[in-house]
Structure formats: structure tokens, C-alpha cells
C-alpha positions in Angstrom: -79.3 -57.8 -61.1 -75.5 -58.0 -60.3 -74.1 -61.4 -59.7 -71.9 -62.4 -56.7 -68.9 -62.8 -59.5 -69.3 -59.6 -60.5 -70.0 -58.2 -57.3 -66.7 -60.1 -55.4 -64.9 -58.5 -58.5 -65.8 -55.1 -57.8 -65.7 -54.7 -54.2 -63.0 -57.5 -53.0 -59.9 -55.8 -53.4 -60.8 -52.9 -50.5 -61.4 -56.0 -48.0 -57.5 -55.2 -46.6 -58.1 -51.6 -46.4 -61.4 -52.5 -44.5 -60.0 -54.7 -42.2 -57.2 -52.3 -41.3 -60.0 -49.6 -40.6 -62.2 -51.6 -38.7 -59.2 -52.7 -36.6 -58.7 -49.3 -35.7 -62.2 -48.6 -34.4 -62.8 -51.9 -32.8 -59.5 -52.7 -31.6 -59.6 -56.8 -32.0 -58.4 -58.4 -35.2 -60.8 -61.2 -34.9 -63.8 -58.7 -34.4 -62.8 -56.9 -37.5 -62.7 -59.3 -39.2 -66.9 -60.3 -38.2 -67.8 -56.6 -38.8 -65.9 -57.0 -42.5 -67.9 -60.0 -43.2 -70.8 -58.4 -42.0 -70.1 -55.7 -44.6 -69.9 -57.5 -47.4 -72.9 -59.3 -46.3 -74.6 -56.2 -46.3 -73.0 -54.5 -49.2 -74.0 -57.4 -51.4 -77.7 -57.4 -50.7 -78.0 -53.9 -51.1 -75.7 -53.7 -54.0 -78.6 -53.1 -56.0 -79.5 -50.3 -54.5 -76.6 -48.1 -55.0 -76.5 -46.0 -57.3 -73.2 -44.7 -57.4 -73.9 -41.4 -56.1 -70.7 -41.7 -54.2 -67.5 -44.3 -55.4 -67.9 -47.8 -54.1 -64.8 -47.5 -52.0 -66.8 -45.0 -50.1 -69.8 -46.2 -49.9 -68.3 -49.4 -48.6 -66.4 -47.7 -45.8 -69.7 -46.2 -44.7 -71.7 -49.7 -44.4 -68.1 -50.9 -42.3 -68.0 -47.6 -40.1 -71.5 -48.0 -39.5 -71.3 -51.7 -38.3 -67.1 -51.0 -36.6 -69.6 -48.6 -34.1 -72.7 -50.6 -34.0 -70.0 -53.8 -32.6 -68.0 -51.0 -30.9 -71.0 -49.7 -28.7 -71.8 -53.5 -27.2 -68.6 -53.8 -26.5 -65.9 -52.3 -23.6 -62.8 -50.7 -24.9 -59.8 -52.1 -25.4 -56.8 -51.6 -23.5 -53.0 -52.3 -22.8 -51.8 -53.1 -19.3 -50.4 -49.8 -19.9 -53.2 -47.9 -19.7 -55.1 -49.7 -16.6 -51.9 -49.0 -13.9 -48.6 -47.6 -13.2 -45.4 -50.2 -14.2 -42.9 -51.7 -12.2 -39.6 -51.4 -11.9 -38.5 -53.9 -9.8 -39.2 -57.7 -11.1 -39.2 -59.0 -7.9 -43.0 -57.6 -7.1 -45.7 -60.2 -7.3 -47.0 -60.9 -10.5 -50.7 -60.3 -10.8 -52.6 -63.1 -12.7 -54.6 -63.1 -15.9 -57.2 -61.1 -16.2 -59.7 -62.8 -18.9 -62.9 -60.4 -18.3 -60.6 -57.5 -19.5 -61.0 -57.5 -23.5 -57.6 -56.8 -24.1 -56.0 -55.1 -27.2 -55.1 -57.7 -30.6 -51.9 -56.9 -32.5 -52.9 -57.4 -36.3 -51.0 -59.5 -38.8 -49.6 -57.2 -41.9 -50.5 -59.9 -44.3 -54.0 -59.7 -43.7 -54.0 -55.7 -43.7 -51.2 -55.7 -46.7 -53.7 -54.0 -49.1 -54.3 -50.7 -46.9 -53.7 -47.6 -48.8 -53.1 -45.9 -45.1 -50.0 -47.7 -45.2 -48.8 -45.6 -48.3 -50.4 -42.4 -47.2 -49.3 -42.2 -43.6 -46.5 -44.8 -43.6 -46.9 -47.2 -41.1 -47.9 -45.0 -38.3 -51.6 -45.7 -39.0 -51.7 -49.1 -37.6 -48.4 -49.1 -35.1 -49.6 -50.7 -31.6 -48.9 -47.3 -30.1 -51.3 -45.5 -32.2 -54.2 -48.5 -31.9 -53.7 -48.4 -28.1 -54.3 -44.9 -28.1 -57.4 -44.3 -29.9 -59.0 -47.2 -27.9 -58.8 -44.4 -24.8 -61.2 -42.4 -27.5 -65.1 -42.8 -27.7 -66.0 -45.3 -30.7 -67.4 -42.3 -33.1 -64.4 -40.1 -32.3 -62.0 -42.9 -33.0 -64.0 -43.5 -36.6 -63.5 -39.5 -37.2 -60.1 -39.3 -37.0 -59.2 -42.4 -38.9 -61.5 -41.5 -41.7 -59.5 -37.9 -41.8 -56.0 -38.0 -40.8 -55.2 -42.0 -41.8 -57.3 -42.5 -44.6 -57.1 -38.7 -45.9 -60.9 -38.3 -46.3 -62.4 -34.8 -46.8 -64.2 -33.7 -43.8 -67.7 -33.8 -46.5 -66.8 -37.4 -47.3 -66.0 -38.0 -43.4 -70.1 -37.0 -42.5 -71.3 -38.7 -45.5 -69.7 -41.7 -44.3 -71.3 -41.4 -40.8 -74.4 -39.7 -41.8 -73.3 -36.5 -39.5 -73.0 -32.7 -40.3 -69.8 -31.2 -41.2 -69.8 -29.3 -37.6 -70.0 -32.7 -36.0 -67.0 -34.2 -37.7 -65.2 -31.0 -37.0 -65.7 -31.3 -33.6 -65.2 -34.5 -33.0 -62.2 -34.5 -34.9 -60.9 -31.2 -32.4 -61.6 -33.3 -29.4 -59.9 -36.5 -30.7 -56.9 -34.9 -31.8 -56.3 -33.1 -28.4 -56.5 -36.7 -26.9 -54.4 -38.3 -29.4 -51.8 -35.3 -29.3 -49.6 -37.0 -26.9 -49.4 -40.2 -28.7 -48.1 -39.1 -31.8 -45.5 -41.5 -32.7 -41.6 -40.3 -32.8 -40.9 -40.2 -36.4 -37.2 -42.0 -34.8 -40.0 -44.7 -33.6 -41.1 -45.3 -37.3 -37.5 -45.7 -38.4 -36.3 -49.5 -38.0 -33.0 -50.6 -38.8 -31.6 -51.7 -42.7 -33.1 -55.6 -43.6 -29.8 -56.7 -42.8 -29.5 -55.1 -39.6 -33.2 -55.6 -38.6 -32.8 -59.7 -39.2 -29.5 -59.8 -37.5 -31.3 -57.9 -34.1 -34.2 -61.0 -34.2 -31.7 -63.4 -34.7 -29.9 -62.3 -31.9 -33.1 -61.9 -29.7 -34.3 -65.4 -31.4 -31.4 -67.2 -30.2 -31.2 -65.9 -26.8 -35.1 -67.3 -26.0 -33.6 -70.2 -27.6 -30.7 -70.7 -25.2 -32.6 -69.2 -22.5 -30.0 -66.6 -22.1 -31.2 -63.4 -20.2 -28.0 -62.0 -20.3 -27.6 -61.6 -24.4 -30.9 -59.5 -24.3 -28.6 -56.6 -22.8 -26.9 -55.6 -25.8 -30.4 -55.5 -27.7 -32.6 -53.8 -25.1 -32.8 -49.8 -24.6 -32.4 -48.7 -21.0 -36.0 -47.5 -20.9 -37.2 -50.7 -22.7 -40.8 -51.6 -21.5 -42.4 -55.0 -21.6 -46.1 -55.5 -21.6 -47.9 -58.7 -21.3 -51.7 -58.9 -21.3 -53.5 -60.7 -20.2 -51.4 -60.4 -17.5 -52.1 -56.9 -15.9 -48.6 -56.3 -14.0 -45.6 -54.5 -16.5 -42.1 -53.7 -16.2 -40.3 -50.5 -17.2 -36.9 -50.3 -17.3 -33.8 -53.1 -19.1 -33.1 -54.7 -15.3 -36.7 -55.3 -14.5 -37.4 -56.4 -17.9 -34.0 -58.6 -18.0 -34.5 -59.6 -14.8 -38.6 -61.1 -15.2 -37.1 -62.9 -18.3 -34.6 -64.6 -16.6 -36.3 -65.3 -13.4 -39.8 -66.3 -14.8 -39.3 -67.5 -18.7 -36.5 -68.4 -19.7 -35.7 -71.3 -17.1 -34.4 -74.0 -20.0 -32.7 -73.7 -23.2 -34.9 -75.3 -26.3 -38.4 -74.5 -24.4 -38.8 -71.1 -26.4 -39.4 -71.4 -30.2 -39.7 -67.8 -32.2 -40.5 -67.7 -35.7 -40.2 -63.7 -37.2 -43.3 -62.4 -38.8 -45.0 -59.1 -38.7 -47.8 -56.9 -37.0 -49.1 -53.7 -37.4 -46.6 -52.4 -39.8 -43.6 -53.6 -36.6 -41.7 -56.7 -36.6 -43.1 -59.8 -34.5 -42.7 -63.2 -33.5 -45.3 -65.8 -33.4 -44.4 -68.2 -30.2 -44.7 -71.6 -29.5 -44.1 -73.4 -26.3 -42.0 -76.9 -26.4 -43.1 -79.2 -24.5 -41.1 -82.1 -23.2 -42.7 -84.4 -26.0 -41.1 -82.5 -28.3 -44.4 -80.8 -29.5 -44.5 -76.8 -30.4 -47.9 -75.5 -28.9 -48.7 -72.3 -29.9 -48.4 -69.5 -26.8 -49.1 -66.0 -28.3 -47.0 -63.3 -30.6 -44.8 -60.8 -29.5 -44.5 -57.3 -30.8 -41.2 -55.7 -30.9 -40.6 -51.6 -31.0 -37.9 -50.2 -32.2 -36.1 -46.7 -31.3 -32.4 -46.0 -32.2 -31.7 -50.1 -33.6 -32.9 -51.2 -30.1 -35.8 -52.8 -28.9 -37.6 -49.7 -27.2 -40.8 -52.3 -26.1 -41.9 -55.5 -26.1 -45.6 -56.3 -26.1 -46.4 -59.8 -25.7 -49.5 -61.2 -26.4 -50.2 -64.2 -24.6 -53.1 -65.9 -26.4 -52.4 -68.8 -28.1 -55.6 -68.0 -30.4 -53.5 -65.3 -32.1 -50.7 -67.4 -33.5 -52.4 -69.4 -37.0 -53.1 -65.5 -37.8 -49.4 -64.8 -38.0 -47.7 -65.9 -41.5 -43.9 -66.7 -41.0 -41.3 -64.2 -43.0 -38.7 -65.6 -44.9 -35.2 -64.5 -45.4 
């Protein structure tokens, strides 16, 4: 009988990999992160019942497919604000309020995924935000499919073992979900982010300006198309007046009230936030995540959810 030290040894350096697939499908980091320790539950007290007809790597993507959809199916989809109604351009409209009974999309911190072979294989276009937000518009099985084939470079053989289907079915399923997806194939120019130095000296720049609550240095570091999303809040802006405008109209209304530390999520740079309060104490407010197109910031997403922040390591110089 194999022994939990033997077993951890064996299996625990595909938990990353796992996560980051999970993530995919389900859309939530925290969720993934259940259905992984579900897996490993699972995987252990079967453990010795396999037989190695298939590696362990694949066998343990199959128990964490199996329970991503089994989660995914008693619960809705995830969305952007994005993807629920048109933006605004003007940052004078009403604001609409949280919604907290929309399950809205996670970003996921690249220190937990940092062991994902996707990462190597399809650079970091596997786990952008972009590509997340877009398979969540996909049915659960479809969005397991195509990240099984095209992220994780499984065989389509592998890809019905995995999900205990027929070849046609993967095929098919993989057709349909690449039609959908075919629009939201990230710009390879999206992928492309500026040299260290220049990347450190942009956040510094867009640091400092929360810092000093200074709405008109964001101009020089915004595209004219920039986009800012912020669930839970439905209501977005498109466009570097609306968005300059909402920041310095709505949040950044004293200098020393914003505090930013760099980080990253889903393969993009970040910052975790943290309000100040007149006490002087930093409460944690949520994590932006920045996109980059041509050394500007092309979007900003901004979670507001104070739960995300102790997920989000700080990166040093």
C-alpha cells in the first residue's frame, strides 16, 4: 500500500499545473483551488487502484477535469462586466452599484500557477484574463476540451480518455469551441510587454500617480482606447477621457489614500491594493490587472474584492 509520503512525492509537483487548469474551466481561483484539493483527496484514496495504464500526470488531470465540471455544472458562469452590457464613454453617467449575486470572474496569482507547463508551451496566452474571460462564454465540457488540446497540447485520444468521451465528441466539441473562441485570440503585440526596466518604470509611474492622486499623470501611460473594468461594479468605461476622467472624479480624491504594491496575475503584471484609512491603517481593497499593448496600458481590470489580496505575493525589484 503506498504511503501519503510517497504518494505527495509522486503526485505534488503537478498541483500548479492543476490549479492553472482548473482555473480555466471554473473561472474562480478560490474554486480551483477546492476542486484541486478535492483531487488529491481523490487521487490518494484511489491511488491504489491505478495501475499505470496511462502516466500519472494524466490520470490526475482526468480525476481534476472530472470534478472542474462536476463544480462547473452547480455553478453559473463567470463573467466580466464586459460581457453583461455595452461600456461608456462618458464618466459622467450614473454608476451602477455592486452586483454581489453575479459570480464574477477571479484574476489568478502567477505564484500559485508558477509550475504550469502551459506557460512554456503556449507562452502566457493560456492564462491571460482575456483568454479566461472568454472561455467562460463557453459551455463547462467545451471549455475543458479546448484547454486539454490547444493549452495543454494533449492528443485528441488523451483528450477523450481524460473525459471518458469518443474521439468524435472531442472533435466536435473542440470545432464548436474554437469558432467561439476565434475572435478572442489574443494579439501576439498584446503578449509583448515592455523590457524589465521599462515595464517597472511604467508601474512606478502609474504607482505614484494613485499615490498623489494625480489623474492627470495617467495620460502619458494610457492608450486612447484604454478600457477600465471594475466588477463587481457592472458599469465600464472605454476610452482614456472616460477612464481619466472616473479616476479623477471618483478615486483619486486625496493624495496618500491609494497604496499599490506590483505583483502579478495570469501571466500580466498587477497590483494588489490597499485602502488608507485616516488611522493610518492599509486595508486591503482588491488587485488590479494591467494590459499592455504597444508599452501602454491597453486595460485595466480591477478587481474590487478585498478577499483577493493575501493571494497576491509582492514582486521585488
Amino acid at each position: 500500500m503506498t504511503t501519503a509520503p510517497e504518494f505527495s512525492t509522486l503526485a505534488e509537483p503537478f498541483r500548479p499545473e492543476l490549479l492553472a487548469h482548473c482555473y480555466r474551466i471554473l473561472g474562480s481561483i478560490h474554486d480551483a483551488q477546492d476542486v484541486v484539493q478535492e483531487t488529491y483527496v481523490r487521487a490518494w484514496r484511489g491511488f491504489d487502484g491505478f495501475e499505470g495504464r496511462s502516466s500519472l500526470r494524466r490520470w490526475l488531470y482526468a480525476i481534476a477535469t472530472r470534478t472542474s465540471l462536476s463544480a462547473a455544472g452547480a455553478r453559473a458562469r463567470r463573467p466580466l462586466p464586459s460581457a453583461l452590457e455595452a461600456p461608456r464613454d462618458d464618466h459622467r453617467v450614473v454608476v451602477a452599484d455592486g452586483d454581489p449575486t453575479v459570480p464574477w470572474l477571479q484574476p489568478a496569482p502567477d505564484a500559485l500557477l508558477g509550475g504550469d507547463p502551459a506557460a512554456i508551451v503556449a507562452g502566457r496566452a493560456g492564462v491571460r484574463l482575456a483568454f479566461v474571460a472568454a472561455l467562460q462564454l463557453l459551455p463547462a465540457r467545451q471549455r475543458a476540451v479546448l484547454t486539454l488540446r490547444d493549452v495543454l497540447g494533449f492528443s485528441v485520444a488523451e483528450t477523450a480518455e481524460v473525459l471518458d468521451t469518443t474521439v468524435a465528441a472531442v472533435d466536435g466539441a473542440l470545432r464548436r469551441a474554437r469558432a467561439h473562441l476565434a475572435a478572442a485570440a489574443p494579439d501576439p503585440d498584446d503578449l509583448a510587454e515592455p523590457a524589465d526596466d521599462a515595464l517597472r518604470a511604467l508601474l512606478d509611474r502609474y504607482v505614484d500617480a494613485f499615490a498623489r492622486a494625480d489623474a492627470t499623470a495617467l495620460v502619458e501611460l494610457l492608450r486612447l482606447d484604454v478600457e477600465l473594468e471594475m466588477p463587481p461594479t457592472p458599469t465600464w468605461f472605454t476610452g482614456r477621457d472616460a477612464v481619466v476622467g472616473f479616476f479623477a472624479r471618483r478615486v483619486l480624491r486625496r493624495p496618500g489614500a491609494w497604496v499599490m504594491t506590483p505583483t502579478r496575475a495570469n501571466g500580466q503584471p498587477a497590483l494588489a491594493v490597499h485602502r488608507r484609512h485616516d488611522d493610518g491603517r492599509d486595508v486591503p481593497y482588491g488587485v488590479q490587472v494591467l494590459t499592455l499593448v504597444g508599452g501602454r496600458i491597453g486595460r485595466i481590470t480591477a478587481f474590487n474584492d478585498p478577499a483577493l489580496v493575501p493571494l497576491f505575493a509582492p514582486v521585488g525589484p
